[in-house]
Structures are given as structure tokens and as C-alpha cells.
MIGU-713421 format. One record per atom (N, C-alpha, C): x, y, z; residue in three letters. Coordinates in steps of 0.1 Angstrom, whole numbers, plus 5000, padded with zeros to 4 digits. Layout:
<atoms>
XYZALA
...
</atoms>
This chain:
<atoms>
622789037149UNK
622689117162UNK
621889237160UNK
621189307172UNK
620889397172UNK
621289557179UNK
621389647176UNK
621289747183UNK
620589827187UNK
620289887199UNK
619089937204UNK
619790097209UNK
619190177206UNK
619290347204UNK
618090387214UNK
618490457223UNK
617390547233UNK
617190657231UNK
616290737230UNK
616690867235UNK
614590907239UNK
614790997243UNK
613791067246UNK
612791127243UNK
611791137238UNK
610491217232UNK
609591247240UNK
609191357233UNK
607791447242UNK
606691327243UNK
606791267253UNK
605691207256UNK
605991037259UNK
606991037255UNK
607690867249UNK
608690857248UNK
609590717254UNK
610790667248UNK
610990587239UNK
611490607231UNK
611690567223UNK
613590517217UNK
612790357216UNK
614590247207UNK
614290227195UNK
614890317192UNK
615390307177UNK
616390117172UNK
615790037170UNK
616289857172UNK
616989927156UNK
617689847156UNK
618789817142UNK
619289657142UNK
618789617130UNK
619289507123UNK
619089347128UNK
618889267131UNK
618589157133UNK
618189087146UNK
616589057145UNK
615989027162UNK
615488877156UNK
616788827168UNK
616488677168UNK
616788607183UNK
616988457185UNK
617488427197UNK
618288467202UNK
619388537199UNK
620888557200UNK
620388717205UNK
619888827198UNK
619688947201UNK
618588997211UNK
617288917208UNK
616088937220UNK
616588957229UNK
616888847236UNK
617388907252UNK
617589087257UNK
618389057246UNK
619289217250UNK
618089387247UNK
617189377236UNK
616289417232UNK
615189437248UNK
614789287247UNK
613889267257UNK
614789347270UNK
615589307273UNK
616489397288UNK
616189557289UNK
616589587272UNK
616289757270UNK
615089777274UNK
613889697269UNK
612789767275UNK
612489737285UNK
612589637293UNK
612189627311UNK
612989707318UNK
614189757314UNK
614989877319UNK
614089997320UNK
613790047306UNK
613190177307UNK
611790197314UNK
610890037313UNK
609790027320UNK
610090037336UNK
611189977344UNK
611489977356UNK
611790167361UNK
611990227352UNK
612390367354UNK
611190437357UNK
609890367352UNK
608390447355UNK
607990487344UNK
608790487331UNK
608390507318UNK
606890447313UNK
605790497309UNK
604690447309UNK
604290437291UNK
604690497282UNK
604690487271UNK
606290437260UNK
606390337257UNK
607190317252UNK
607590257235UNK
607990347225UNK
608090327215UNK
609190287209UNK
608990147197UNK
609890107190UNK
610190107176UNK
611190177171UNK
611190167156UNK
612090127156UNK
611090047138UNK
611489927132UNK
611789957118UNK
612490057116UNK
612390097101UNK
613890007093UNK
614589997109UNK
616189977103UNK
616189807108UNK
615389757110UNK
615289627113UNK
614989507102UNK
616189437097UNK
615489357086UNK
615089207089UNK
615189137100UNK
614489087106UNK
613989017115UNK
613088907121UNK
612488917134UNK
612088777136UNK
612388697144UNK
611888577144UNK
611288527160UNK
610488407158UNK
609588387171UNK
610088417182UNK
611288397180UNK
611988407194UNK
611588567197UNK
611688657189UNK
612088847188UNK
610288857191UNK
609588777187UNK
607788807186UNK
607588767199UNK
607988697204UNK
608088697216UNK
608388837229UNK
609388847228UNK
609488917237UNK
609089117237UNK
607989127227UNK
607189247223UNK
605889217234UNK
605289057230UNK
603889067233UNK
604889047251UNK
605288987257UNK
605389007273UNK
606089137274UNK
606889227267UNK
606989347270UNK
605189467271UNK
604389407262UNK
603189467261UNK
602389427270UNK
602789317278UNK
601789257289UNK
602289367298UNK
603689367298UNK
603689387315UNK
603789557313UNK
603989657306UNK
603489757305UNK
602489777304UNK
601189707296UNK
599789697300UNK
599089697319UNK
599689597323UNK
599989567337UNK
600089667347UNK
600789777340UNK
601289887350UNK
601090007345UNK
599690017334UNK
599290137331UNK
599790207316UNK
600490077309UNK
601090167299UNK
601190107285UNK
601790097279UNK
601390067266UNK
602990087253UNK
603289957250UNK
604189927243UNK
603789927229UNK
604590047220UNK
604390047205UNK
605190047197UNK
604689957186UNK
605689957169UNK
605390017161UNK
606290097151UNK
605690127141UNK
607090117129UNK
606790217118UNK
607890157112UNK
608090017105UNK
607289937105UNK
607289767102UNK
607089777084UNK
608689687081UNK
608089667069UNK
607089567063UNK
606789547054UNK
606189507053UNK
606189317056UNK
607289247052UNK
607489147055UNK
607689077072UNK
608089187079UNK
608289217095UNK
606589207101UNK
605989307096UNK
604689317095UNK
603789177088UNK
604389127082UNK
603588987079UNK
604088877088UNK
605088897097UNK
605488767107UNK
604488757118UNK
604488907120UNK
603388907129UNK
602188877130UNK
601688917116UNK
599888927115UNK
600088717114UNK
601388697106UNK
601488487106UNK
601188447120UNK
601688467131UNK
601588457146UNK
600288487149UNK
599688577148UNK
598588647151UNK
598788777162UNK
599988797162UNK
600788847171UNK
599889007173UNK
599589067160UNK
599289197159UNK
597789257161UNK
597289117166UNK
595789137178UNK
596389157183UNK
597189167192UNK
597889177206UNK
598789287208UNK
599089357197UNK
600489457198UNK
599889597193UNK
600589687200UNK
600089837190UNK
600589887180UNK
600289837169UNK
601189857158UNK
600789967153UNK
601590107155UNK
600990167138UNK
602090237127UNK
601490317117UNK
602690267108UNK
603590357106UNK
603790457117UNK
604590587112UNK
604790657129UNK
605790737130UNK
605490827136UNK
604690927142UNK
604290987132UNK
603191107133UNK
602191007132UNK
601390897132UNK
600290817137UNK
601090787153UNK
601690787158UNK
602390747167UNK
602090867179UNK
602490987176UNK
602091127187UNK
600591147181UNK
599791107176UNK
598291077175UNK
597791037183UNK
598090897188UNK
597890817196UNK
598390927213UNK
599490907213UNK
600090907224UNK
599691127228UNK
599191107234UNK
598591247241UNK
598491277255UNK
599191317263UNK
599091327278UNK
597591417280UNK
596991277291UNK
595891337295UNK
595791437306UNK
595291537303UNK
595091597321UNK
594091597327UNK
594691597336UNK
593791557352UNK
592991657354UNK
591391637359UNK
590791717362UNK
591091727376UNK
591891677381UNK
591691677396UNK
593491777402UNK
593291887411UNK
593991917414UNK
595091867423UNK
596691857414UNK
597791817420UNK
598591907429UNK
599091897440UNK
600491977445UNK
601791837446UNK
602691977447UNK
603991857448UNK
604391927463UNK
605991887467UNK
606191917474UNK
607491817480UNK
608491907481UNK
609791807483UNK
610291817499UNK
610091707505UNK
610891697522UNK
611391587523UNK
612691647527UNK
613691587529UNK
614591537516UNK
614591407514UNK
615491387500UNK
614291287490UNK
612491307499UNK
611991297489UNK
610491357484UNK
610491367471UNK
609391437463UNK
607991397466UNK
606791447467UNK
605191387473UNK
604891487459UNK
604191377448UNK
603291457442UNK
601591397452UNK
600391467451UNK
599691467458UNK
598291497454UNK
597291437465UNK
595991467459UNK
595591537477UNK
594991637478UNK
594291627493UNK
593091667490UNK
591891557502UNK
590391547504UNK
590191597519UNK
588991687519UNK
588991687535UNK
587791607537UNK
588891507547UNK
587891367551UNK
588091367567UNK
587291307571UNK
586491257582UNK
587791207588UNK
588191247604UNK
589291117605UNK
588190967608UNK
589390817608UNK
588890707609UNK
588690657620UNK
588090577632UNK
588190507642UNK
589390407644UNK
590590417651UNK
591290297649UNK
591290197661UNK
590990097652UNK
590089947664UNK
591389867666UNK
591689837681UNK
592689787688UNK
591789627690UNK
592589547683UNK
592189387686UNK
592989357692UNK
592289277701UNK
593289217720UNK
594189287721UNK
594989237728UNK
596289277732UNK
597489187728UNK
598489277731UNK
599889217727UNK
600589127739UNK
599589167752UNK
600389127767UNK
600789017769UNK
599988927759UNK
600288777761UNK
601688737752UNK
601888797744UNK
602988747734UNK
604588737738UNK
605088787747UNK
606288777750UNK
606388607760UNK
605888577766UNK
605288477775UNK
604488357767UNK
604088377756UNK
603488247748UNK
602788217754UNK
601688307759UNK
600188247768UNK
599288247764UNK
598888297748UNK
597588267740UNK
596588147741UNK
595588157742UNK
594288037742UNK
592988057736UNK
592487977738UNK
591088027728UNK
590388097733UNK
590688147746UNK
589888237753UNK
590188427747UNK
591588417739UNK
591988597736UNK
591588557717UNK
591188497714UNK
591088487699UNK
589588617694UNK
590188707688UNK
588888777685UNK
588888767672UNK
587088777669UNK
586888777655UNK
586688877646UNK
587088927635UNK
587089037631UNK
586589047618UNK
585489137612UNK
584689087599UNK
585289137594UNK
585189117580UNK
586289197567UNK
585189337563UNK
584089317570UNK
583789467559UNK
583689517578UNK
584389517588UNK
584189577595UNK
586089687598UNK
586889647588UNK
588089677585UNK
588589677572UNK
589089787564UNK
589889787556UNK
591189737556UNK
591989827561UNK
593189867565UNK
593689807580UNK
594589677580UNK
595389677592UNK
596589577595UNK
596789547607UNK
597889427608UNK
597889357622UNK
598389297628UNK
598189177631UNK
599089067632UNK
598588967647UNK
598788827643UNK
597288747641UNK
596888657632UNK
595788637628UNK
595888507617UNK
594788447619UNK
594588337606UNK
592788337607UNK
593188217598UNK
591488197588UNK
591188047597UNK
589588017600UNK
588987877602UNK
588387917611UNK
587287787614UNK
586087807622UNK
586587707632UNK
587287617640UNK
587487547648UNK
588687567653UNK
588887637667UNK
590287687674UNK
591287627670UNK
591087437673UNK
591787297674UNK
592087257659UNK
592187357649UNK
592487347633UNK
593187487632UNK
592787597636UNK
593087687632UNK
594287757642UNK
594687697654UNK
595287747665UNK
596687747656UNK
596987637652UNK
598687647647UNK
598887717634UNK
597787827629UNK
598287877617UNK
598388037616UNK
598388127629UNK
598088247633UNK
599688277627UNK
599688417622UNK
600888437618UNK
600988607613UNK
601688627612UNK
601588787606UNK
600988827595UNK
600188927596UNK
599088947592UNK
599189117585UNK
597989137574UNK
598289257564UNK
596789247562UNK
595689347565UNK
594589347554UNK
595189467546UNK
594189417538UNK
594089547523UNK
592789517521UNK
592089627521UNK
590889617516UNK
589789567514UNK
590089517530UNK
589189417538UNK
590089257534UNK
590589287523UNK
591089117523UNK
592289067534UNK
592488987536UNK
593888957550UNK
594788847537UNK
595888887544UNK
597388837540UNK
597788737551UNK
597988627553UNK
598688597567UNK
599888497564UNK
600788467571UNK
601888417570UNK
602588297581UNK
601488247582UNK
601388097593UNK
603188107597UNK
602988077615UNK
603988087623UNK
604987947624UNK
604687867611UNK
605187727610UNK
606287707597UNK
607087587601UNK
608287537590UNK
607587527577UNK
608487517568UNK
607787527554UNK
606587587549UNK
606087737555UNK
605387827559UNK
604887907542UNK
604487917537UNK
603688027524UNK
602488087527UNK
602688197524UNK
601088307524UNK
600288237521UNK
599288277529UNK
597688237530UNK
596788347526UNK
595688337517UNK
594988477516UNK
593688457518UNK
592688567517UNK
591288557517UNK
590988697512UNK
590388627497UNK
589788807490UNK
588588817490UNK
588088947499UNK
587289007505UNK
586389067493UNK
585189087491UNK
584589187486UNK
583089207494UNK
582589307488UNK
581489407499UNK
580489317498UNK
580289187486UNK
578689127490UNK
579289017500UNK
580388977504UNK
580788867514UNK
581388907524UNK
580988857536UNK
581388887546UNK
582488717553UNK
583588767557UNK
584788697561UNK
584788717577UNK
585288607583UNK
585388627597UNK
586688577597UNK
587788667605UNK
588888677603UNK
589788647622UNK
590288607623UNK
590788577641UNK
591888587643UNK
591888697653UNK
592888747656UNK
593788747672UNK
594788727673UNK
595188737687UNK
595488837689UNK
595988957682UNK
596489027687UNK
596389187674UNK
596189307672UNK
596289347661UNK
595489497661UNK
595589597649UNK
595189717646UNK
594189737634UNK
593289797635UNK
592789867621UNK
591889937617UNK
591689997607UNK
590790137605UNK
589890097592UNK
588890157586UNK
588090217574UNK
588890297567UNK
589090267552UNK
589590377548UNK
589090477543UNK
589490607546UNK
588990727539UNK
589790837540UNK
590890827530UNK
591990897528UNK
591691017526UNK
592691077534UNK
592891257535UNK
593991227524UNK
594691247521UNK
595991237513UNK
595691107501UNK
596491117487UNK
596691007476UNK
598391057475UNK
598991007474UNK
600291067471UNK
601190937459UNK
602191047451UNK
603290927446UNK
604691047453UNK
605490917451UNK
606190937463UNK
607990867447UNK
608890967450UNK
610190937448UNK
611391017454UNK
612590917456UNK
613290967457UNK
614191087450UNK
614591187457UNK
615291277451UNK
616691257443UNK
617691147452UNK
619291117452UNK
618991007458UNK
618290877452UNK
618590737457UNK
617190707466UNK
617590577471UNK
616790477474UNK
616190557488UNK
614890517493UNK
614290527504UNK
614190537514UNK
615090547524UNK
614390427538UNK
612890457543UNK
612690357552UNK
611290397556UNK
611590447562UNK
612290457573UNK
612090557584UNK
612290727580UNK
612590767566UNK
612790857565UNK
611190907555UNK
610590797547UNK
609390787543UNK
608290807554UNK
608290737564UNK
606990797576UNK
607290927577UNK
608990967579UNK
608891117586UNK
608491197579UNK
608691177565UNK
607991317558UNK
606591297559UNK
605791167560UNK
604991197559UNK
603991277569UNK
604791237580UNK
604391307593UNK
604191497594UNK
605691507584UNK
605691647585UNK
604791707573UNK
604391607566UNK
602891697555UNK
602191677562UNK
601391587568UNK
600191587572UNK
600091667589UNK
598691697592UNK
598791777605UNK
597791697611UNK
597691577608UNK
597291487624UNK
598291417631UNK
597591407644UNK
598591367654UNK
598491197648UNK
597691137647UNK
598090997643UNK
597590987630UNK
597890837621UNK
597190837610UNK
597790717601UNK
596790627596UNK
597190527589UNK
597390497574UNK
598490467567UNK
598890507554UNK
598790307552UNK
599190347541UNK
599190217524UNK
599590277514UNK
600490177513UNK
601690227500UNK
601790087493UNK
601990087477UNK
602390017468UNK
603790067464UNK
604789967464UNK
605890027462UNK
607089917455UNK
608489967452UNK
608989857448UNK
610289857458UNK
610689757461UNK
611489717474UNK
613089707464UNK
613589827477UNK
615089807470UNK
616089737485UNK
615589667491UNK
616189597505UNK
615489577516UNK
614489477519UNK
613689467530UNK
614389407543UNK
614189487554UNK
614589457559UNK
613389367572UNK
612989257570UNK
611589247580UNK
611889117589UNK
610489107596UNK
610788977609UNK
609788957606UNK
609688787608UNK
608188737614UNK
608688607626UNK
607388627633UNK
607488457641UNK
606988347633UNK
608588237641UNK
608188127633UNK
608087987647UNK
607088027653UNK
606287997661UNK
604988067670UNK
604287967673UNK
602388047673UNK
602787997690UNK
602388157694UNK
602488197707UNK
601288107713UNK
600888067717UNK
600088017722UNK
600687897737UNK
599987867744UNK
600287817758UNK
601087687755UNK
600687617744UNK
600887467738UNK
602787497734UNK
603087607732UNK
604087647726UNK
605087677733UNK
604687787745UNK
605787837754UNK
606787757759UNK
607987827757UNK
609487747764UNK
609387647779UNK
608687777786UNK
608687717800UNK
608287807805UNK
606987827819UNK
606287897823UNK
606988007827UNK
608588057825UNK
608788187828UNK
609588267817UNK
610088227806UNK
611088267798UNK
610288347789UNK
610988447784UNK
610388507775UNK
610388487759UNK
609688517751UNK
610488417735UNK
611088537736UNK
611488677734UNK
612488747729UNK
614088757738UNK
614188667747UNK
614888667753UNK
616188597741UNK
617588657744UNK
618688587735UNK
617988447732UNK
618188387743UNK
618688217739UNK
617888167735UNK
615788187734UNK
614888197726UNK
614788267708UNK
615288367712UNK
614788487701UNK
614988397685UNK
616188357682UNK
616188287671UNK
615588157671UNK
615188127678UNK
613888007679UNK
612688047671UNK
612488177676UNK
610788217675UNK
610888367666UNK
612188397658UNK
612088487653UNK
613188447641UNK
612288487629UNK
613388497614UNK
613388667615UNK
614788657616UNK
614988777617UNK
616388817609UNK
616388927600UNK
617788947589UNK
618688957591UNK
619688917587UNK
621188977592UNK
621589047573UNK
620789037568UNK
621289167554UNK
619989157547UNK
619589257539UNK
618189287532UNK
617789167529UNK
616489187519UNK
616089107513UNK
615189137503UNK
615089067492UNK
613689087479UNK
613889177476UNK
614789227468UNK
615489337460UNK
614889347450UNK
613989437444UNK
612889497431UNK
611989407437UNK
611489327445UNK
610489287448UNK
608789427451UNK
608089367446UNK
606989477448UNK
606089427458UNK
605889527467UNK
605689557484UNK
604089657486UNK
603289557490UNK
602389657493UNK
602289667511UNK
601989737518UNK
602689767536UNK
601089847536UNK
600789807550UNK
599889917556UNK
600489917573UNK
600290037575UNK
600490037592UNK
599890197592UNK
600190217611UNK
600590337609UNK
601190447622UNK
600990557623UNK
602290667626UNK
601590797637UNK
602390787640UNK
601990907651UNK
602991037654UNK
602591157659UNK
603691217656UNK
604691267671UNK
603691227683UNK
604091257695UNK
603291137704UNK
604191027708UNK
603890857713UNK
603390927730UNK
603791027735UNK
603591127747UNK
602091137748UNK
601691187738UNK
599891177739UNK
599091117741UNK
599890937735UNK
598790867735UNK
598290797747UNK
597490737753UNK
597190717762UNK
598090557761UNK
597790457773UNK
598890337771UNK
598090217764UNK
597190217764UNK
596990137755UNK
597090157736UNK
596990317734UNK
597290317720UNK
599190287718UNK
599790367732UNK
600990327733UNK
601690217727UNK
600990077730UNK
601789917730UNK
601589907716UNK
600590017708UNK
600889917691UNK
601989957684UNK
603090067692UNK
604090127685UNK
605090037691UNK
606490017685UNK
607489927692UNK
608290067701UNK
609290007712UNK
609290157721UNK
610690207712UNK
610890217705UNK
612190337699UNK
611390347689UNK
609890317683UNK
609790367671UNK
608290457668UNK
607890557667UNK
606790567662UNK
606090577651UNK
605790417644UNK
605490377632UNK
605290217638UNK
604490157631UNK
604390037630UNK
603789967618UNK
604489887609UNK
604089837597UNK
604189717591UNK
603389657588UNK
603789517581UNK
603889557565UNK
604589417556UNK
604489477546UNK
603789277538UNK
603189307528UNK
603289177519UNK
604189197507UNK
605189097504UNK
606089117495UNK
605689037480UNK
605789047476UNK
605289007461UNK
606588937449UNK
606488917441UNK
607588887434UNK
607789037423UNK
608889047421UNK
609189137409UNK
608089167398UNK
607389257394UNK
606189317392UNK
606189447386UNK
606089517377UNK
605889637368UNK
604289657379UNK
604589777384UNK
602789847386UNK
602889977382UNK
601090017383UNK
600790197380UNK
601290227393UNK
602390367391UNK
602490427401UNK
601390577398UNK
600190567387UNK
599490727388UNK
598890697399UNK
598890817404UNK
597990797421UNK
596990787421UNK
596290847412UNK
594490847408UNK
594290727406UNK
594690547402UNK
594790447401UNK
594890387412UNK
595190487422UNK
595790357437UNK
594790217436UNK
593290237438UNK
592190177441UNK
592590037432UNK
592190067414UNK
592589977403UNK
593789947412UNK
594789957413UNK
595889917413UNK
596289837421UNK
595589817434UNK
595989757445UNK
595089627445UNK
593589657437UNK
592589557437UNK
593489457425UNK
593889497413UNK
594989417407UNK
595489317410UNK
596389417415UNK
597789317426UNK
597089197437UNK
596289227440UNK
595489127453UNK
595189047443UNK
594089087432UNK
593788917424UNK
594888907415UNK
595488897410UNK
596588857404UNK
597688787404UNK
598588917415UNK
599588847415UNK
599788767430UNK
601088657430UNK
601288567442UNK
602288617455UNK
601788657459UNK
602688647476UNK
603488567477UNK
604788627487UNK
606088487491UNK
606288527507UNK
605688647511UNK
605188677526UNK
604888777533UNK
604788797545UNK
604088907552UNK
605288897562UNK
605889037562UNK
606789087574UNK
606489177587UNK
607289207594UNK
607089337605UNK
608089427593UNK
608389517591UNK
609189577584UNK
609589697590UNK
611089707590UNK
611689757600UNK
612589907590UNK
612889967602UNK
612890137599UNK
613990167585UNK
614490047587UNK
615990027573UNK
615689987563UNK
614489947563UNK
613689907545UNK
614390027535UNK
614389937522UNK
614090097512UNK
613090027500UNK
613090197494UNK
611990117485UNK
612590277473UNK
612190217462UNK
612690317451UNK
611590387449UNK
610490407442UNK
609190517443UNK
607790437449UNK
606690477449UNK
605690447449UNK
604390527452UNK
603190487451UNK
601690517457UNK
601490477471UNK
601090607475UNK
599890547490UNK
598990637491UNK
598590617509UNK
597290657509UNK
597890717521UNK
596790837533UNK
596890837546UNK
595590897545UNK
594890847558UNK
593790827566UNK
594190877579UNK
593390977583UNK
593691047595UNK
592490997610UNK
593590967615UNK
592790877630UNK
592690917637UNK
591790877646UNK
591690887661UNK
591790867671UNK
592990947682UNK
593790897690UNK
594190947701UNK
</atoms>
């Protein structure tokens, strides 16, 4: 068996492991460290002085502890290794892959907090903390795709489908799918997330999985939408974001954000990790082929759970969530067509794509790396509406100040 000792260092945490890493003990080892990594710990150290010894099973779970701290900006180290410990590994070839060095004081050698040339403020509202970058930027245009008027009624046709280029939008949401022929692509429109010009979508059909399309600046994507929002990004604000005393909600995350920033509207993106999502999507494509009957509405009772998965308790708990939408701070101003993209008790509107359980960089100067990552890498399980009772434990975003 082993035992694993925590405590704290300038710069690092550091487990002190004692005595025997094998099938039986790894697990528990391996637990200690995805624990301290899930805390936001970015450097993490292990001594092995009191360790006598280590088998594939235990070499194991170093190099996927070093992945997935590599993963999220950070970096998993041994040192201490005797010398025969130190030969299981180099046998594996394990120690290309691991940061071994041999002492301590080579250890705070290494590990040196960089500082930032770029100036931070913090700033605590409500029950949570905004560390922060601010740029004075340009506000963005925010582009209204069709309308929503047809959606309660299921009257969509090929005549409201608009097309929408990927380098003509960063940032937005939507109902929307991918294809060049209405009579192929009509039944896969679904809730919808760009990032970064790329789109997320979540076809409005049974046995339903994310659809993607990754965008970059030399390709241009034509994207089709029935209905939807979105901007260029060029963030006034970078922020990382935690709670003070517990988990999140969103609706208490837009409001601070409302009260830092001093525009009337403005569209944010956040990477975050989900401690209960609360979201909806349609699981039917509004469209004329679809409607109940030429007068019913789908959100009416005796429809609504037809045409809406909708929660009766959270969901995707530590799942990692990247959301764009966005927020206004007085719905009074806007004129009625900016009006319809907010729902009417809320002002905010957001989709989110949910991811599977995931270590990320929460440094904010990383948002960019970090988000471009996550898009090629990891796998989507869907695209929600995400509703004001979400929570989320810390994370990165962005806000882009609009025009409204």
C-alpha cells in the first residue's frame, strides 16, 4: 500500500507517496492527484524518496496524470527516484515523457512563477472574484439572423433559411445546421454555438449527437440558419472568474458581469467547468413538415414535452462547458427587434456546448490557446439553451462590447 502526504509549497503541491505503488495502491495515488489538479493546482510535485516500489500498473498513472496537467497548462513532477525506481522507468521509456528531476532544490529551479507583463486588476462582486485584463476596444456589430416569429407555430421553409459565413461571425447561437441542399439538410437544424467562427450544432432528431465544423481564416464555411445572433470578437474585458463560498449560478455570473462592465449590451465566452447544468434543446425541426396542426403552438402544455428535452434536475456535473451568448443591462432600451433575442423574464441569452470531464488552462492570457484546444481535441455530447440555474465552479471568458 501506499500513502500519500499533501501539503503546500511556494509555488507547488506537493505528495510526499510512501511505500508501495502497484495495482492495489495506484488508483488511490492517481485520485490524489486529479483531486489537487481539479482544484486549479497547475504545478504539481511528487516525492519518491520513501517509495520502495513501482510497477506498470503505478507508471501508468504518472504519464496520464502528466497528460492531463500538460493539457491544462501545467506540469506533473518526480523527483527523489531511487535509483532502481528510476530504472523502471527509463525500462518503459516512461522518463521521455515525465519530468523527472533529482532533488528538490533542482525542483524550485525549475518551477519559478512567471510574471506577467500585462496588467491585472481583481475585483470581488457579489460572492464572486473577476481577476482581469481590460483593452479599450471598439464595440462589435451584433448581426440578428431571421427571426424567431416562426418558431412557436412550426412554420419554417426554405424560404427563412439564411446563410451565414464563418469568417463573417465569431461568436454566436442559434438554430442552424451544415449542407448545400434544403431537402438533406432541412431535418438537421438544431441548437447551435459558434466559437470562433466554428459552429456546434445539435440536430433536432431521436438518437441525436453533436455535429461540428472547424473553421479557420484560409476557409470559408457557409453555415444555415433559421433563426439566431452574432458578433466579431474583440474583447474589452479577459477575465478568470471563481467563486468566493461555493458553486456559481449563472444568473448571478451575468449579473456581476453587468455591474463591471459599463456597456449597455455586450457579448461574453466563457470556458468553464459545470457543477449542474441546467439546459433545453428542441427535439423536433420547426419547420412546416413538422407542425402539430395549423394552430397549436409547440410550447403549449400538451406539445411542450414533444418538442422540448427539458430537465427536471441538473445535469453533467464537472463536465467542461464552453457557452457564448449575451446580456444587456436595461431590455427597456432596446428597440423590439433586439428585444425577441432575450427570453421575457430574462436578460441574458446563452447556449452552452458541454464536453466530457476535462482538466483546462484557466490563465486568462491563454483564453485564445485554450479554446482553439478544446475545439480540436476534445468530443462534444451537446449544445443546450442554458438556463439561469446552471452552476459552474471557476473559469475564463471574454466580453465584447455591442451595439444596441
Amino acid at each position: 500500500m501506499a500513502e500519500c502526504i499533501v501539503s503546500n509549497e511556494v509555488g507547488f503541491t506537493k505528495i510526499s507517496i510512501q511505500g508501495r505503488i502497484d495495482s492495489i495502491s495506484a488508483p488511490q495515488v492517481e485520485q490524489k492527484i486529479i483531486s489537487i489538479a481539479n482544484s486549479g493546482e497547475k504545478f504539481i510535485a511528487c516525492d519518491f524518496k520513501e517509495v520502495n516500489y513501482i510497477s506498470s500498473a503505478g507508471l501508468r498513472i504518472f504519464l496520464t496524470g502528466q497528460q492531463k496537467m500538460a493539457s491544462a497548462g501545467g506540469n506533473l513532477y518526480l523527483y527523489c527516484l531511487n535509483p532502481q525506481i528510476l530504472q523502471v522507468f527509463k525500462m518503459g521509456g516512461f522518463h521521455n515523457f515525465m519530468k523527472i528531476v533529482d532533488d528538490e532544490k533542482s525542483l524550485l529551479a525549475i518551477i519559478k512563477p512567471e510574471k506577467s507583463k500585462i496588467k491585472k486588476e481583481s475585483i470581488d462582486l457579489g460572492r464572486i472574484r473577476f481577476e482581469y485584463i481590460k483593452s479599450e476596444k471598439a464595440p462589435s456589430d451584433l448581426k440578428i439572423i431571421g427571426t424567431q416569429d416562426k418558431l412557436p407555430l412550426s412554420t419554417y421553409s426554405e424560404n427563412d433559411v439564411v446563410s451565414v459565413s464563418s469568417q463573417d461571425i465569431d461568436y454566436g447561437t442559434g438554430l442552424a445546421t451544415t449542407g448545400v441542399d434544403y431537402e438533406d439538410y432541412k431535418n438537421y437544424f438544431g441548437e447551435t454555438v459558434l466559437l470562433n467562427g466554428s459552429i456546434f450544432f445539435y440536430p433536432a432528431i431521436k438518437k441525436t449527437a453533436v455535429d461540428f465544423m472547424q473553421a479557420s481564416p484560409e476557409m470559408n464555411f457557409e453555415y444555415k440558419f433559421l433563426h439566431g445572433f452574432g458578433y466579431k470578437d474583440n474583447p474589452e474585458y479577459t477575465l478568470k472568474f471563481n467563486g468566493l463560498d461555493g458553486f456559481i449560478d449563472l444568473h448571478d455570473l451575468v449579473q456581476a458581469m453587468i455591474e463591471l462592465t459599463e456597456n449597455q449590451m455586450f457579448g461574453f465566452t466563457m470556458i468553464t467547468e459545470s457543477k449542474g447544468i441546467w439546459g433545453m434543446n428542441l427535439t423536433n425541426v420547426p419547420i412546416k413538415e413538422n407542425q402539430p396542426n395549423d394552430t397549436d403552438n409547440i410550447f403549449d402544455a400538451k406539445h411542450f414535452y414533444q418538442w422540448m428535452n427539458f430537465p427536471v434536475e441538473p445535469n453533467d456535473i464537472n463536465s467542461l462547458v464552453i457557452a457564448t451568448g449575451i446580456a444587456v443591462k436595461n431590455k427597456d432600451k432596446l428597440n423590439d427587434e433586439m428585444k425577441s433575442l432575450f427570453p421575457k423574464d430574462s436578460n441574458f441569452h446563452i447556449h452552452g456546448v458541454v464536453f466530457d470531464k476535462e482538466l483546462f488552462n484557466d490563465d486568462l492570457e491563454k483564453f485564445d490557446e485554450e479554446l482553439t484546444r478544446i475545439i480540436s481535441s476534445s468530443e462534444a455530447k451537446k449544445v443546450q439553451h442554458l438556463l439561469a440555474s446552471s452552476q459552474f465552479n471557476k473559469g475564463i471568458l471574454t466580453i465584447t462590447a455591442l451595439k444596441g
